[in-house]
C-alpha positions as CSV (number, residue, x, y, z in Angstrom):
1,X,26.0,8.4,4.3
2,X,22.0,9.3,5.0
3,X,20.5,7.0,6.8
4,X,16.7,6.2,7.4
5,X,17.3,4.5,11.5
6,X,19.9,1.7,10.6
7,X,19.2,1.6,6.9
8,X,21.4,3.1,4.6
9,X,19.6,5.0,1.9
10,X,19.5,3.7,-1.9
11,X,20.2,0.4,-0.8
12,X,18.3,-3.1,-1.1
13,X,18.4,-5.5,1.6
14,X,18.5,-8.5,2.1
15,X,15.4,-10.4,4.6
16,X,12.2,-10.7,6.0
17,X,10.4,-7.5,5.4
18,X,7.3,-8.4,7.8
19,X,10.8,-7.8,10.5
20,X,13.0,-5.3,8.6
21,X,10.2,-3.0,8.7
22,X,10.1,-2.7,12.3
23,X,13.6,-1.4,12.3
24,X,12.3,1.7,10.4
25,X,11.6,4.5,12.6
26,X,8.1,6.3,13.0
27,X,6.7,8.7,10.5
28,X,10.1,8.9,8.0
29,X,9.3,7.6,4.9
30,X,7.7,9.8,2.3
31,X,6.2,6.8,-0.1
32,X,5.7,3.1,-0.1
33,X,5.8,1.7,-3.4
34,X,5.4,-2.0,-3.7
35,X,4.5,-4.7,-5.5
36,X,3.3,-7.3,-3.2
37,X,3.2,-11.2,-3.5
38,X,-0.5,-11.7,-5.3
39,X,-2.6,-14.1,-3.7
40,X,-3.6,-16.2,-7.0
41,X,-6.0,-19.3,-7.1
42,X,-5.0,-21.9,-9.7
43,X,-7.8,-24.8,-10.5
44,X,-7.4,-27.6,-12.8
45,X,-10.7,-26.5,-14.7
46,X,-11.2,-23.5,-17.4
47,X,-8.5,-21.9,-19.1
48,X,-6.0,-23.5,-17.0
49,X,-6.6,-26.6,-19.0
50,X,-4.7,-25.1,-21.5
51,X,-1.3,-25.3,-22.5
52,X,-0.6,-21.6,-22.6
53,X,-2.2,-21.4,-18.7
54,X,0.0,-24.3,-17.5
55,X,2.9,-22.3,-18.5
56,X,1.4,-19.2,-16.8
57,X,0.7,-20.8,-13.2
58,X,4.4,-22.0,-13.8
59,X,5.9,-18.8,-14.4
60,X,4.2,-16.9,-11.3
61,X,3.5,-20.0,-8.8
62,X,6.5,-18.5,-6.4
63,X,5.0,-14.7,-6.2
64,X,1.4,-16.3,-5.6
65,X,1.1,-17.2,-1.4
66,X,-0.3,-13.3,-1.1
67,X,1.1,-11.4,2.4
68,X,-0.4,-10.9,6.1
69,X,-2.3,-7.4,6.1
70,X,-0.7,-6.7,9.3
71,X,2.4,-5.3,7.8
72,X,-0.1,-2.6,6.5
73,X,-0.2,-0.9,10.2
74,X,3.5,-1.0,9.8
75,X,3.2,1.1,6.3
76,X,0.5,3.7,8.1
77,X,3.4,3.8,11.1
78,X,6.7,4.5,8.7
79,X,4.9,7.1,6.4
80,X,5.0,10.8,7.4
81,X,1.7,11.3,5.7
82,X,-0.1,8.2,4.3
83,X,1.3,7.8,0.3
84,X,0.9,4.4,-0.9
85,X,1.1,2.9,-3.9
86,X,0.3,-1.2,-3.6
87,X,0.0,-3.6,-6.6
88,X,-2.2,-6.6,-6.0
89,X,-4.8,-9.0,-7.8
90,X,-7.9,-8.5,-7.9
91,X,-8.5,-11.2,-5.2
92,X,-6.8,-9.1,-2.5
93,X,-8.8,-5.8,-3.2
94,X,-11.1,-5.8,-0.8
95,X,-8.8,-7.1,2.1
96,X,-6.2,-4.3,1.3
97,X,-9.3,-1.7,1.7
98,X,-10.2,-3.3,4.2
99,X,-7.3,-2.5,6.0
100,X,-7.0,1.3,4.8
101,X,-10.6,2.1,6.1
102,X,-9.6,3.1,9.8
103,X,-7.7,5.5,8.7
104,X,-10.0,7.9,7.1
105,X,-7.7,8.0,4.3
106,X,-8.4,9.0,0.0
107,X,-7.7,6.3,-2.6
108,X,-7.6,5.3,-6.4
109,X,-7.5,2.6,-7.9
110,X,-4.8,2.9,-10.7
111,X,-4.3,0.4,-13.6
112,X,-1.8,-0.8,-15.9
113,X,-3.9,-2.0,-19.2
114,X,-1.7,-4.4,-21.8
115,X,-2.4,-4.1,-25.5
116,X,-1.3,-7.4,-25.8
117,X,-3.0,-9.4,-23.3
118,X,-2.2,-12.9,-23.0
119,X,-5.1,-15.5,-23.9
120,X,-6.0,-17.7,-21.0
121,X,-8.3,-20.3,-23.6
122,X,-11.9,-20.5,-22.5
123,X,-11.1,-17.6,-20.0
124,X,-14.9,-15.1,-19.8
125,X,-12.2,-12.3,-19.4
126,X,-9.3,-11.3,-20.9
127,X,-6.2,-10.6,-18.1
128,X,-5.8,-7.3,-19.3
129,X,-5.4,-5.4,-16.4
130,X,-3.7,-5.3,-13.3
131,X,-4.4,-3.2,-10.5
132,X,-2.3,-1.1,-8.1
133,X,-4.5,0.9,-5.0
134,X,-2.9,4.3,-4.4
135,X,-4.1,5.5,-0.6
136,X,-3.2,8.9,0.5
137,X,-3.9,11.6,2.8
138,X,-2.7,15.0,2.9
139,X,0.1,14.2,0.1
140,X,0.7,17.1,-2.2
141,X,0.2,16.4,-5.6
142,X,2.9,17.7,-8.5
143,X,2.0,19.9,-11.5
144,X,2.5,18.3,-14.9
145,X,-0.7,16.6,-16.2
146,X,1.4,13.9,-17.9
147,X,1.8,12.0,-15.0
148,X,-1.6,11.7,-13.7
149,X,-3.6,9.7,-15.5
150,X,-4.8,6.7,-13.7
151,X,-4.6,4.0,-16.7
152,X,-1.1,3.2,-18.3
153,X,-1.5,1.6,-21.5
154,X,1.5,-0.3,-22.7
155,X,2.1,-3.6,-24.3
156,X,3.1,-6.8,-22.0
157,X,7.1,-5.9,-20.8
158,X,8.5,-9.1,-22.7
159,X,11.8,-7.7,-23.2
160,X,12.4,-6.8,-19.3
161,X,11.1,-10.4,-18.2
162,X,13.5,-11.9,-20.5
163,X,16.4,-9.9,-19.5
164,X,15.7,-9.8,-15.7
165,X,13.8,-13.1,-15.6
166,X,11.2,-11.7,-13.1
167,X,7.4,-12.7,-13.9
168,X,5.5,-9.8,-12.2
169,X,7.9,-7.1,-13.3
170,X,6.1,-4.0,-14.0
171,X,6.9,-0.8,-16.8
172,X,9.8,1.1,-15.8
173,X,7.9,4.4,-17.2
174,X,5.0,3.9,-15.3
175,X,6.4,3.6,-12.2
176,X,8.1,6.9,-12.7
177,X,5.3,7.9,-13.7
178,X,3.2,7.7,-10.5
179,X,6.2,8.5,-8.2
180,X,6.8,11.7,-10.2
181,X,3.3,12.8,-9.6
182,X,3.4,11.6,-6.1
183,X,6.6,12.5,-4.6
184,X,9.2,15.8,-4.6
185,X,12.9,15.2,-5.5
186,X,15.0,13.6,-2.6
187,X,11.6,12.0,-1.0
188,X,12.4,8.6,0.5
189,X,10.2,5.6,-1.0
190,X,10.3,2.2,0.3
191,X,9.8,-1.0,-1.5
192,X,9.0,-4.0,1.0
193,X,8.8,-6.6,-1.8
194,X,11.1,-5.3,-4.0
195,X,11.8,-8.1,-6.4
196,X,14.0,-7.1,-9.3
197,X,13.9,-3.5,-8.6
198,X,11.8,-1.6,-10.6
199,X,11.0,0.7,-8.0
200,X,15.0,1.5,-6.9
201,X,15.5,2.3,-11.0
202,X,12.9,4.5,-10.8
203,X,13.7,6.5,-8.1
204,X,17.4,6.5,-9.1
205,X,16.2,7.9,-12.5
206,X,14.2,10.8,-11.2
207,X,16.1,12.0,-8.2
208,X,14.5,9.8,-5.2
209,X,16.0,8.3,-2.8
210,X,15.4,4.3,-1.8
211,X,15.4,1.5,0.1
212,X,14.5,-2.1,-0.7
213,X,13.5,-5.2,1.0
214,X,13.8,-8.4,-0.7
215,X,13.3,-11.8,1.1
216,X,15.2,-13.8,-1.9
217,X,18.8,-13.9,-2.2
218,X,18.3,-14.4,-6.1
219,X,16.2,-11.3,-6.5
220,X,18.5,-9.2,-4.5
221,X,21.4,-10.0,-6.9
222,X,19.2,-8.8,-10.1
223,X,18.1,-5.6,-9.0
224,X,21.6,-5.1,-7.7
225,X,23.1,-5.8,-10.9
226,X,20.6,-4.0,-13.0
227,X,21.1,-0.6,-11.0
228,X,24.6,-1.5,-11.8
229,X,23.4,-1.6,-15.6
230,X,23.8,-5.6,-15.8
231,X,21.2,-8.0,-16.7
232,X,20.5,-11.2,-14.9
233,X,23.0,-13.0,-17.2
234,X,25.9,-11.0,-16.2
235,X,26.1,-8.9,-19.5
236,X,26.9,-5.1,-18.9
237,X,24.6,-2.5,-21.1
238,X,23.9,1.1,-20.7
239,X,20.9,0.2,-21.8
240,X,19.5,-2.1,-19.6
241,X,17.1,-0.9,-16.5
């Protein structure tokens, strides 16, 4: 079986990825997709005086301690050519660019726009967008204009956070999306916060290959089971992804 160092390929594991990732060797990944931890200030004022915004700082209060930027010299480290794709809030844009700039690298600033946003009361702005920052340096782009437009427009993913029970869980056809237009069939792409597997569907749906990081035991067993077409309540469905 293909291995990346000691890591089998297509394969989510299981631990710390700040320590995982040092097991990967230099300059052999071909991608980093991720969806980090968002670093998220709740205050008892404004919208989050409403019910609706109680229920929202509920529902994401466990993805919402942010990460340590050094794991980013690790990303620059793994990659064979900088390609990284990193969805954060909008309070961690400036530290993630911050720790891009020394190395001279491109970037965009990609965005998933919901039709349906939810209403946070008294909010001055709706939370209609959410922001992933794609850095990149001498990364071959593919041919099909399809896939390259930086907005993805979609309504919020109710269904998938009901069947996978994950609260940041991002468009499967996005993702595919960005990876098609980014990557070449076979490439390796690494998710360090993997969560409930978006990004391991994805590349099993387009010919990548994978690994995964996951710190929590519970995550690990939903993205299992859903590349195993099973939803977090156990029920099988060729459907589900």
């Amino acid at each position: 079986m293909d291995k990346v160092g000691i890591f089998e390929l297509n394969k989510i594991y299981q631990g710390d990825a700040y320590k995982l990732i040092k097991q990967i060797p230099d300059k052999s990944i071909s991608a980093i997709y991720t969806d980090i931890p968002y670093d998220m200030i709740f205050t008892g004022g404004g919208s989050l005086k409403h019910k609706l915004g109680d229920y929202i700082k509920n529902e994401v209060e466990t993805f919402s301690h942010g990460i340590d930027y050094s794991i980013i010299k690790d990303f620059i480290r793994v990659m064979k050519n900088i390609n990284c794709f990193i969805w954060c809030s909008k309070n961690q844009i400036y530290d993630i660019m911050t720790a891009f700039k020394p190395y001279n690298c491109d970037f965009n600033i990609l965005t998933w726009t919901k039709t349906n946003p939810i209403p946070f009361g008294n909010a001055i702005w709706l939370s209609d967008v959410e922001y992933c920052l794609h850095f990149y340096k001498d990364a071959g782009f593919n041919t099909g204009w399809e896939n390259k437009p930086k907005n993805y427009s979609s309504a919020i993913n109710q269904k998938d956070k009901k069947i996978f029970k994950h609260a940041t869980i991002k468009p499967l056809e996005m993702v595919k999306r960005h990876l098609l237009n980014m990557t070449q069939p076979n490439d390796v792409v690494l998710d360090c916060f993997i969560g409930s597997g978006t990004t391991a569907i994805a590349c099993q749906e387009i010919g990548r290959q994978f690994i995964g990081f996951e710190i929590e035991p519970k995550w690990v067993k939903v993205a299992n089971d859903r590349l195993n077409k099973t939803d977090a309540n156990g029920q099988m469905s060729l459907f589900y992804r």
